[in-house]
N, C-alpha and C positions, 0 to 999 in steps of 0.2 A: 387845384390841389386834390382833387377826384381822385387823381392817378395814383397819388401816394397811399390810398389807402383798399384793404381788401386780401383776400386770401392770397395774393401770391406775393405778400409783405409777410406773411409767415416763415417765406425762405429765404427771401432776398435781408431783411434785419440782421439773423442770427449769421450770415454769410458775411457780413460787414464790419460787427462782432467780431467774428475771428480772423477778419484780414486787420483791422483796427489792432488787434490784441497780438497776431504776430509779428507789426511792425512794430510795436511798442517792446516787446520781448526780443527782435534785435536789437534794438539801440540799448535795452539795457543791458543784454550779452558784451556789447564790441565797446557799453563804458566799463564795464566789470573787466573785459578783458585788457583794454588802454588802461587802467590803473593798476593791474596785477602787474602786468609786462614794467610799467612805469616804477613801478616800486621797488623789480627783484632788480632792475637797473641800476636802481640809485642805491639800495643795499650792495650792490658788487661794487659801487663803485666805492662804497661808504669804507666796506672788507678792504679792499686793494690800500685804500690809503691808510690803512691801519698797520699794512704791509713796513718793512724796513725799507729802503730807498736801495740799500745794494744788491748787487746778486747774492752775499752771504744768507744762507741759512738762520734764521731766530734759534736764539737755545730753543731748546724743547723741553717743555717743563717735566718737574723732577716726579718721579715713577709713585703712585700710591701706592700704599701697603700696609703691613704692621707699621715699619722702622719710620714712617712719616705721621703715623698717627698720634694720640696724646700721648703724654709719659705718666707713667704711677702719680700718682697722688704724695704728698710727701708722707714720712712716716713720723709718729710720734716718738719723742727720744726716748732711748731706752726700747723699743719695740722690735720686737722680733725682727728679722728682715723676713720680706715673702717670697716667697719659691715661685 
């Protein structure tokens, strides 16, 4: 076990270090990437089946605005009306 040890373990260590440490930083890249890819899958597929079943178009829901927003408040009887 001589051999293991001594000045030119100074370079060889930290070299091993980062071959260690960039194969550990692929595997977690290509699982990070396998479940991103996995997930935007299964949300497309999740969207499509929320889809109508025919070629028809869905209504299209109705436009915001003033005329969809709340209405007045009611008015106390006898009160003015408001402009």
């Amino acid at each position: 076990m001589a051999g293991l040890t001594g000045w030119h373990m100074l370079f060889i260590v930290p070299f091993i270090w980062a071959i260690v440490a960039a194969i550990v930083g692929l595997v977690v890249y290509f699982a990070v990437r396998f479940a991103v890819l996995h997930a935007l899958k299964a949300h497309t597929r999740w969207v499509d089946a929320g889809k109508p079943a025919s070629g028809a178009a869905a209504a299209p829901y109705p436009p915001a605005g003033p005329a969809q927003g709340p209405t007045a408040p009611p008015q106390a009887p006898g009160a003015p009306p408001q402009a």
